[in-house]
One Martini backbone bead per residue (centre of mass of N, CA, C, O) as a GRO file, in nm:
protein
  282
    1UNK     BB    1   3.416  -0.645  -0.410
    2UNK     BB    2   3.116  -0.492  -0.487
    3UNK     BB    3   2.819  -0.453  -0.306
    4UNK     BB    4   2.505  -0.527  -0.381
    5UNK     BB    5   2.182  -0.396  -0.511
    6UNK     BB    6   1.857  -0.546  -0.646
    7UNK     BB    7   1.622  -0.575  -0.900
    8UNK     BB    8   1.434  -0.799  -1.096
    9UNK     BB    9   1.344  -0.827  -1.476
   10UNK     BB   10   1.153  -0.962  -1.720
   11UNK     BB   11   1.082  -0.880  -2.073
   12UNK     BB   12   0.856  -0.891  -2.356
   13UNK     BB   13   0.880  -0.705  -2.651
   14UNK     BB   14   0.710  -0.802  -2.882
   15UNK     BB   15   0.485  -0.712  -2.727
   16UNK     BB   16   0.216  -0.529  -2.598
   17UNK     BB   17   0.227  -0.278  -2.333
   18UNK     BB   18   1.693   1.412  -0.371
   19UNK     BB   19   2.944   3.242   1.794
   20UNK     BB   20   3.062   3.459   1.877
   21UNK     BB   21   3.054   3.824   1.887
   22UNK     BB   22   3.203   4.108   1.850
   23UNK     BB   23   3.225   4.433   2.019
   24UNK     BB   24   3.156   4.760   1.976
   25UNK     BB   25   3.244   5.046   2.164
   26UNK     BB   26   3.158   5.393   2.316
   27UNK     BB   27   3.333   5.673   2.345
   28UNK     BB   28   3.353   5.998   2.500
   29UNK     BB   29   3.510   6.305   2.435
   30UNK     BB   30   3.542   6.574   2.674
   31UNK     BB   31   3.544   6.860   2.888
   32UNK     BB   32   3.684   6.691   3.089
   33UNK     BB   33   3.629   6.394   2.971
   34UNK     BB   34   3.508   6.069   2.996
   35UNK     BB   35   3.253   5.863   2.794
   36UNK     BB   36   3.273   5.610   2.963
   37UNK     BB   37   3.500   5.591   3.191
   38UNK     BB   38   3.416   5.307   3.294
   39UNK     BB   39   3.479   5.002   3.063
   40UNK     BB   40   3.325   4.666   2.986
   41UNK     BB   41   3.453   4.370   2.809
   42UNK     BB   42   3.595   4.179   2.577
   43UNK     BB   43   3.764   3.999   2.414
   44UNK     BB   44   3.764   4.154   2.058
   45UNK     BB   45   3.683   4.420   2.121
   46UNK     BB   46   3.608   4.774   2.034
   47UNK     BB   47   3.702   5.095   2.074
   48UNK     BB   48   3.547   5.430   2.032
   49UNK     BB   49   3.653   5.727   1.981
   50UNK     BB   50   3.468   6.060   1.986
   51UNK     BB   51   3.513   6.399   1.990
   52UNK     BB   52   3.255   6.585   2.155
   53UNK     BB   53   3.358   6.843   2.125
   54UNK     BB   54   3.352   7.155   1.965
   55UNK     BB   55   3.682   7.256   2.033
   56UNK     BB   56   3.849   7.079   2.157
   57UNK     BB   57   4.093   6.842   2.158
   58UNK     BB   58   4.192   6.514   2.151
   59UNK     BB   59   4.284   6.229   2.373
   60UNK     BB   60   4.416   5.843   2.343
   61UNK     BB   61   4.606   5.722   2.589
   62UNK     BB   62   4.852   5.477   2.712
   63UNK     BB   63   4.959   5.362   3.056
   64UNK     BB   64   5.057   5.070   2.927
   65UNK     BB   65   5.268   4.861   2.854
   66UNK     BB   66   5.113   4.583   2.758
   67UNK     BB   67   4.927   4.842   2.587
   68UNK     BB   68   4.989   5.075   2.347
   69UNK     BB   69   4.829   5.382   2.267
   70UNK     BB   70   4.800   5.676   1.996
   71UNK     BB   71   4.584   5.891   1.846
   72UNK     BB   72   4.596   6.189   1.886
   73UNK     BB   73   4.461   6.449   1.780
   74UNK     BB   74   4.109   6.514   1.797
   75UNK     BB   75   3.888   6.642   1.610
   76UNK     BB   76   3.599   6.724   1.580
   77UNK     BB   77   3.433   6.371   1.546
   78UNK     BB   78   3.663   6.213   1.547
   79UNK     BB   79   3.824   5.906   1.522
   80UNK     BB   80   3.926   5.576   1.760
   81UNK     BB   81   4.059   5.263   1.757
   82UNK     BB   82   4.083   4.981   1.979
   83UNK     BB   83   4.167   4.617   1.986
   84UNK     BB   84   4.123   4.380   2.222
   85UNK     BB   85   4.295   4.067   2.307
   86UNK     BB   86   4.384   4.111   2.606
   87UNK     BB   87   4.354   4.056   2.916
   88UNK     BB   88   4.247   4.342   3.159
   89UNK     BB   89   4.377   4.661   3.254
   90UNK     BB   90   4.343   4.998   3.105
   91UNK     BB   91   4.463   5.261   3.085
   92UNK     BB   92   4.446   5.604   3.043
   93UNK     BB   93   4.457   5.942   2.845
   94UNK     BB   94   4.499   6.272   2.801
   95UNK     BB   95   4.761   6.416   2.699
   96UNK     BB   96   4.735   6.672   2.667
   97UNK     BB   97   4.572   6.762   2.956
   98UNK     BB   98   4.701   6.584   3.174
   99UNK     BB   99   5.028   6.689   3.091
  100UNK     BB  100   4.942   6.981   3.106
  101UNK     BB  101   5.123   7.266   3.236
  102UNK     BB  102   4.856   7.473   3.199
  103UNK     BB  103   4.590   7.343   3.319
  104UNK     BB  104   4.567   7.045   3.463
  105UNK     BB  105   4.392   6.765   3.340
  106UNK     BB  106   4.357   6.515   3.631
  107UNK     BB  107   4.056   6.380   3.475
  108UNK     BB  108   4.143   6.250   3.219
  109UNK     BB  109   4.044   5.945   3.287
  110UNK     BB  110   4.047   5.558   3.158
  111UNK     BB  111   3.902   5.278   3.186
  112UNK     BB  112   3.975   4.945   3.076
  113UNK     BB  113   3.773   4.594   3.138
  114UNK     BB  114   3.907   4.283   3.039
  115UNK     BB  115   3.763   4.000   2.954
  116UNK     BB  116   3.759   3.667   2.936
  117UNK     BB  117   3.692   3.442   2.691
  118UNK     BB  118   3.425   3.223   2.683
  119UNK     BB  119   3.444   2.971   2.497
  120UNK     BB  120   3.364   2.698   2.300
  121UNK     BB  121   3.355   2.452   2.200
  122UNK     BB  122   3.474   2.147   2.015
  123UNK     BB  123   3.290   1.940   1.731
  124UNK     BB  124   3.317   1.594   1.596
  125UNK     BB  125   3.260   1.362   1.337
  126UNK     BB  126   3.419   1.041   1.295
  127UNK     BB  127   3.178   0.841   1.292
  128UNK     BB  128   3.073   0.826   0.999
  129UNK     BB  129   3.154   0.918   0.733
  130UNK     BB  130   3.085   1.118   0.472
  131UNK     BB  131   2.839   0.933   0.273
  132UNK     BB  132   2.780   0.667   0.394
  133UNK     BB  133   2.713   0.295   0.360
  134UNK     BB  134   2.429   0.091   0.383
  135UNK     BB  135   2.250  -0.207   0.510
  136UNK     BB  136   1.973  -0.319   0.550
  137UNK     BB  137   2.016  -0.288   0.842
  138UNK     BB  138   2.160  -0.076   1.059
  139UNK     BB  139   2.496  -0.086   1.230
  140UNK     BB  140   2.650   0.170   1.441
  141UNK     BB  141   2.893   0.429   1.535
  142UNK     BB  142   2.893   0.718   1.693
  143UNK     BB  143   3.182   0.958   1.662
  144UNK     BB  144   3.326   1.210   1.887
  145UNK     BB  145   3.532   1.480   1.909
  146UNK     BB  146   3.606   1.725   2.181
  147UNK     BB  147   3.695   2.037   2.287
  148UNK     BB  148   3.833   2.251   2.561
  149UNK     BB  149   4.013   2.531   2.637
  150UNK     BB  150   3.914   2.659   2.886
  151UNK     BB  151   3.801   2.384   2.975
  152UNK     BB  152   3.527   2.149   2.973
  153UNK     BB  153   3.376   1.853   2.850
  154UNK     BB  154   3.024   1.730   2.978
  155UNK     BB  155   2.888   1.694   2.702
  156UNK     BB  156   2.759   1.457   2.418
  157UNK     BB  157   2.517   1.473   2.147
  158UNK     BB  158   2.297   1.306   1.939
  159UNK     BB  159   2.172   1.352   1.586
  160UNK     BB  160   1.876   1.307   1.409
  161UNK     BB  161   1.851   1.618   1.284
  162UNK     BB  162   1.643   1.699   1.588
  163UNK     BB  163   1.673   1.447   1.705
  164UNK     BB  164   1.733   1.264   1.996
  165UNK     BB  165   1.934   0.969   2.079
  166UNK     BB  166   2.160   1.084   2.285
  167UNK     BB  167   2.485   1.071   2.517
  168UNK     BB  168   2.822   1.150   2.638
  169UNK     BB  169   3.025   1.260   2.917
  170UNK     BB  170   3.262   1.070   2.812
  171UNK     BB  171   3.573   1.005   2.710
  172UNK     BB  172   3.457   0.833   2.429
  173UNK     BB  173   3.249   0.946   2.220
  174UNK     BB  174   2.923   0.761   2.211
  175UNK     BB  175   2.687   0.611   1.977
  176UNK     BB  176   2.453   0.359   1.909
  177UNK     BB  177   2.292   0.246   1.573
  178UNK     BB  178   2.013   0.048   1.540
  179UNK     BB  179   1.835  -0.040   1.276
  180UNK     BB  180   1.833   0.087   1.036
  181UNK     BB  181   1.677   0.194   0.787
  182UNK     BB  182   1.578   0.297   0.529
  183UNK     BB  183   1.767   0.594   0.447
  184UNK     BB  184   1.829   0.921   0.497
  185UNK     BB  185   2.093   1.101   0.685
  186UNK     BB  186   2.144   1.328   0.964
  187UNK     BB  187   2.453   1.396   1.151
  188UNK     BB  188   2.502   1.491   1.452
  189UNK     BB  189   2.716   1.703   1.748
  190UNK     BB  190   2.697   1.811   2.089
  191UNK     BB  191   2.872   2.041   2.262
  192UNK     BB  192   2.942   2.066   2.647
  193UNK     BB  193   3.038   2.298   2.871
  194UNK     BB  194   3.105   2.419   3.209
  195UNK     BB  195   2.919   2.689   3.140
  196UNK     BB  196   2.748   2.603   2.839
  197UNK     BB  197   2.827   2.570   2.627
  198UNK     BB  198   2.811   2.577   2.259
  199UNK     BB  199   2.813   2.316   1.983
  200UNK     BB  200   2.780   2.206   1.632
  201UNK     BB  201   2.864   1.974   1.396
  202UNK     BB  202   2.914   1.892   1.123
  203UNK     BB  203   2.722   1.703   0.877
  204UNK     BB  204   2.632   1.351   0.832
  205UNK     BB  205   2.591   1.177   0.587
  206UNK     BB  206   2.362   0.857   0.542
  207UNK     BB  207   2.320   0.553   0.320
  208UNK     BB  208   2.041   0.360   0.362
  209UNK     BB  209   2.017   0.054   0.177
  210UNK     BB  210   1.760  -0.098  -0.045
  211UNK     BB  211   1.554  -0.259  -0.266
  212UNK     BB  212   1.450  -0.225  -0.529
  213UNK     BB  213   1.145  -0.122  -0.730
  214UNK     BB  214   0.989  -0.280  -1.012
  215UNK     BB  215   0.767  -0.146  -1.259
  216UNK     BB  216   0.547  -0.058  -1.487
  217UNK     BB  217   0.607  -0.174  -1.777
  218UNK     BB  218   0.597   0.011  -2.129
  219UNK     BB  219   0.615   0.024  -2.390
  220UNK     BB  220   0.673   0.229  -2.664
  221UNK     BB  221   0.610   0.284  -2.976
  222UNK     BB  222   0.937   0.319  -3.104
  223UNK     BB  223   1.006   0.023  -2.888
  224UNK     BB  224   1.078   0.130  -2.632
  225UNK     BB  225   1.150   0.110  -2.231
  226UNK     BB  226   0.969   0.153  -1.972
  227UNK     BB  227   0.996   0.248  -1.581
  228UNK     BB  228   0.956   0.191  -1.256
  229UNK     BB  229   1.093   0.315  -0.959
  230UNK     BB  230   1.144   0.233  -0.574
  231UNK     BB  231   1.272   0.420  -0.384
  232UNK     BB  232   1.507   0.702  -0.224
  233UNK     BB  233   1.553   1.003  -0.233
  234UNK     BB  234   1.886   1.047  -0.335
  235UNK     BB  235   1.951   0.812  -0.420
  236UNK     BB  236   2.161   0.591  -0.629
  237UNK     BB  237   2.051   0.437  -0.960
  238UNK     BB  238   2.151   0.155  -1.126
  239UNK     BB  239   2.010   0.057  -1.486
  240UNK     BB  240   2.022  -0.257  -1.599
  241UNK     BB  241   2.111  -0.466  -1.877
  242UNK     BB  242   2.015  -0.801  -2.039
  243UNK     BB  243   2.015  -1.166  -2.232
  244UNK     BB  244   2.178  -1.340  -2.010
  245UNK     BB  245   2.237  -1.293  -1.666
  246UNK     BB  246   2.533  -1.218  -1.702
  247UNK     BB  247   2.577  -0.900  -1.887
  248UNK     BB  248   2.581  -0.628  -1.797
  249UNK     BB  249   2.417  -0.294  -1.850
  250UNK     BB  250   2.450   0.081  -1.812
  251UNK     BB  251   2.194   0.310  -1.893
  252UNK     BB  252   2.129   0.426  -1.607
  253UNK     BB  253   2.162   0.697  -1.383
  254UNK     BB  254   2.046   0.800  -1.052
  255UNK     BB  255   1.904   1.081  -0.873
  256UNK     BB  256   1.667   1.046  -0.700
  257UNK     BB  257   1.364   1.270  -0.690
  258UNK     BB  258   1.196   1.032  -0.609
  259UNK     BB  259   1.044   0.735  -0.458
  260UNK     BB  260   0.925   0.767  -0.772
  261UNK     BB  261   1.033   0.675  -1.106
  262UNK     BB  262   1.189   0.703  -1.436
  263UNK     BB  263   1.280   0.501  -1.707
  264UNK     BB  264   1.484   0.507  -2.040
  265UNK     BB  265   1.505   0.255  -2.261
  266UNK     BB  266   1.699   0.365  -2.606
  267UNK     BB  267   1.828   0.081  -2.687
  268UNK     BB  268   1.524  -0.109  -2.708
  269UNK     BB  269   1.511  -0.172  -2.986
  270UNK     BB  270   1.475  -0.479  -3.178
  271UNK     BB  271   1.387  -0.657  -2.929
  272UNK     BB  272   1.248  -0.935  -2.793
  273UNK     BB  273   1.462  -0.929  -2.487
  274UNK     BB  274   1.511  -0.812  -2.147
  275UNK     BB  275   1.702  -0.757  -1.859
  276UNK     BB  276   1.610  -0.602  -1.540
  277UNK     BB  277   1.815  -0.375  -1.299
  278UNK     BB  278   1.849  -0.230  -0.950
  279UNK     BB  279   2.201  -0.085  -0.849
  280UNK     BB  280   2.349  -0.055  -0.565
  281UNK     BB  281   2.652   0.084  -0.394
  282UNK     BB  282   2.861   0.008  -0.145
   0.00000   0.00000   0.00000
């Protein structure tokens, strides 16, 4: 059975009254020779030559067997790209000019540095669910899982919204939230590897849920009635009505649009009285 909260009131109707990006380098083919010769990047990034020469054709081959290519003959202009995955030292030549039987230039060679990338962590909020519901006071743990591929991690930080609640070293990493108000949360986790990296979980939503207050009832000319709830704006409030405060029925669903708001029972004509309240589901 599911536990309600309600505020209730009766009224006499008769009466008046809510990472890391990758990056591209250029190197330039030129007569004879490559600019920058030696040149350091990292995993995922991608070098771009450019054959910068007036007249002479040029190329970029590889004499690495662990990776290799071979743009062909690039004439003025034309443009060759090559993304490295995997870390280490590549070297390359003109294949055209480096290899020429006659008026060998063994100096057009090119040498690629590719450093390991040091990715950041990851980062999940397990607990409590997306979107979970309490009563006020509430007391939960907040509980997240994260991982580093390349290295550990540190520390994982607890927020609601940009507040810093806490922090855990070690797993399982958790942190208690105690005596929550009522109103709605946002909660993430950032963690932190042995380099500094950081990453930050998705979102998990959570709303305490406390009673409405019914107030201001209105008679309205037609015979409606209106009334205005109190609540807080984002949570989802159904009010119900009564002749016998036995059986309810729900005329109205709302996701307050503010912390105070209205309602128009329009069954509500030709009734002598009739008993309203709003009640949330946990």
């Amino acid at each position: 059975m599911r536990s309600k909260l309600w505020c209730l009131f009766g009224v006499v109707l008769g009466l008046n009254g809510l990472s890391l990006r990758a990056a591209t380098f250029q190197v330039q083919m030129k007569d004879y020779y490559f600019t920058p010769t030696n040149i350091n990047i990292s995993v995922g990034d991608t070098i771009q030559w450019t054959n910068a020469a007036s007249v002479n054709a040029h190329d970029t081959s590889s004499t690495n067997a662990a990776m290799l290519w071979g743009s062909g003959d690039l004439a003025a202009h034309a443009t060759y790209s090559v993304t490295f995955t995997n870390a280490g030292d590549f070297f390359y030549v003109c294949n055209k000019h480096f290899f020429a039987f006659m008026n060998p230039h063994r100096e057009q060679t090119g040498h690629v540095i590719v450093a390991s990338a040091n990715l950041p962590p990851s980062v999940n909020l397990t607990n409590p669910p997306n979107n979970a519901r309490f009563r006020a006071p509430a007391s939960f743990l907040l509980q997240a899982s994260a991982n580093d591929t390349d290295g550990s991690v540190t520390n994982v930080q607890f927020f609601s919204g940009a507040a810093l609640l806490g922090s855990a070293t070690i797993a399982p990493y958790f942190f208690p939230a105690n005596n929550l108000a009522a109103g709605n949360y946002n909660f993430t986790a950032r963690a932190t590897d042995n380099s500094g990296n950081t990453s930050t979980s998705a979102v998990v939503s959570v709303f305490v849920l406390t009673n409405a207050v019914l107030q201001n009832p209105v008679r309205l000319a037609n015979g409606q009635f209106k009334m205005t709830i109190l609540g807080i704006a984002g949570q989802t409030y159904a009010t119900e009505s009564s002749t016998n405060l036995t059986n309810w029925a729900a005329f109205a669903t709302n996701v307050a649009p503010a912390n105070s708001f209205n309602v128009t029972d329009f069954t509500s004509t030709n009734l002598l009285f009739r008993f309203y309240r709003a009640r949330q589901d946990l």
